[in-house]
DRENVO-256472 format. One record per residue (C-alpha): y, x, z. Coordinates in steps of 0.5 Angstrom, whole numbers, plus 500, padded with zeros to 3 digits. Each point is the difference from the previous one (the first is absolute). Last residue first. Layout:
REM DRENVO-256472
YXZ/...
***
This chain:
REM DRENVO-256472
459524515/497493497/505501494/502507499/507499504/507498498/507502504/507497500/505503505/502505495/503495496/505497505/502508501/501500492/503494500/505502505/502507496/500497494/507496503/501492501/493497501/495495497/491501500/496498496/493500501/495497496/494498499/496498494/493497502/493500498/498503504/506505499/505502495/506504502/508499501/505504502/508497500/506503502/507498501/506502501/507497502/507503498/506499503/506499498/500493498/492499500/497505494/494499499/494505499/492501498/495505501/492498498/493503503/493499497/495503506/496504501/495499506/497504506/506501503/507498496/500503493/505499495/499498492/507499496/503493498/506503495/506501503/506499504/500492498/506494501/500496504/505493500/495496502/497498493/499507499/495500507/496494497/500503493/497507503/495497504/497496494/499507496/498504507/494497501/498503493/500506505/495498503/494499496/497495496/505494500/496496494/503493503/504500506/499496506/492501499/503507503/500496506/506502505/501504505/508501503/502505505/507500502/504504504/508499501/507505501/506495501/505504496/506502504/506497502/497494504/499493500/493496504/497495496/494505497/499502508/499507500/497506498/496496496/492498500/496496495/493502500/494497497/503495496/495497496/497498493/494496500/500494495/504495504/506504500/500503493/499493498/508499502/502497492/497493502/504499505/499498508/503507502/496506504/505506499/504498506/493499503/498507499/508503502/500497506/492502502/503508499/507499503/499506505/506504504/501508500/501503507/495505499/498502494/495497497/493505499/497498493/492500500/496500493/492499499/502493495/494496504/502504506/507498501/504503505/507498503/503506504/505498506/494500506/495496497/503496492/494496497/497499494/501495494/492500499/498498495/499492497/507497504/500495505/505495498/507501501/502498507/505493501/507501500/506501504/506499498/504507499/506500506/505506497/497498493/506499496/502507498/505503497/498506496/505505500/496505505/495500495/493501502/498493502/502499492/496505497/494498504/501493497/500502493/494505501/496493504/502495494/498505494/494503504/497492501/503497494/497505494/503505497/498498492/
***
């Protein structure tokens, strides 16, 4: 079963990336700063987020906007059903390529890192198995799967990898999302563009170390 924070998170990303969605958070309400979390979130220096804990780094390409803690407390809803939030899973990193308000032509490309407890889901053992609650999350937004999840390397790390795609009026927007199992963790990194050739340079942004080097 996809739990609430990866489905919440991945449905609102499609939605900031579409040019046809009409948002209504031009001027978002200020709200109080989720609650510390038990690992290290990381930290964005000179346009590259790094996160020791998980050993990975993802430079930002210039210019992109931010929306990290409004995604976080956007998930954080007084319901019975939101105990993802409240049992350690993050945001880590929510960036686009502009303001998901603003209207364009073209898809607005996005970055999402998300870590979640593996307690989240009872018998995950490795992270392809991710990929089974992923994919009804991303066929429930109107995505459709190229291919099997398959094993990529990044640095140091291999990684499971999964590509999808959508049809938005006439154009087509992709999505790409890779996945390890880490401290106890699974984090992913999903990433939101309109052609291969963008995602594939938003990818190659993406780096993981031996952890401790």
């Amino acid at each position: 079963m996809a739990r609430l924070l990866l489905g919440c998170i991945l449905a609102s990303l499609a939605l900031a990336a579409s040019a046809q969605d009409s948002s209504s958070s031009a001027n978002p309400k200020r709200t109080r700063k989720p609650a510390a979390s038990t690992f290290d979130s990381g930290s964005i220096l000179n346009g590259v987020y790094r996160n020791k804990a998980f050993a990975l780094s993802l430079r930002i390409p210039t210019g992109w906007v931010l929306r990290t803690e409004e995604m976080n407390t956007r998930e954080e809803q007084p319901s019975e059903d939101a105990k993802s939030a409240q049992s350690g899973a993050r945001v880590l990193l929510a960036a686009f390529s502009r303001p998901p308000e603003a209207h364009a032509e073209d898809v607005n490309s996005s970055i999402l890192v998300v870590a979640e407890p593996i307690s989240t889901y009872p018998g995950l053992k490795d992270a392809a198995q991710y990929f089974g609650p992923l994919t009804e999350v991303a066929k429930a937004q109107g995505f459709s799967i190229d291919e099997d999840p398959y094993e990529i390397a990044v640095g140091a790390k291999n990684l499971v990898r999964a590509d999808f795609h959508k049809d938005v009026g006439s154009r087509v927007m992709r999505q790409s999302t890779l996945a390890l199992l880490s401290h106890g963790y699974a984090v992913s990194v999903t990433i939101i563009a309109g052609t291969e050739d963008e995602v594939e340079d938003l990818i190659s942004n993406l780096s993981f170390r031996q952890n401790g080097k």
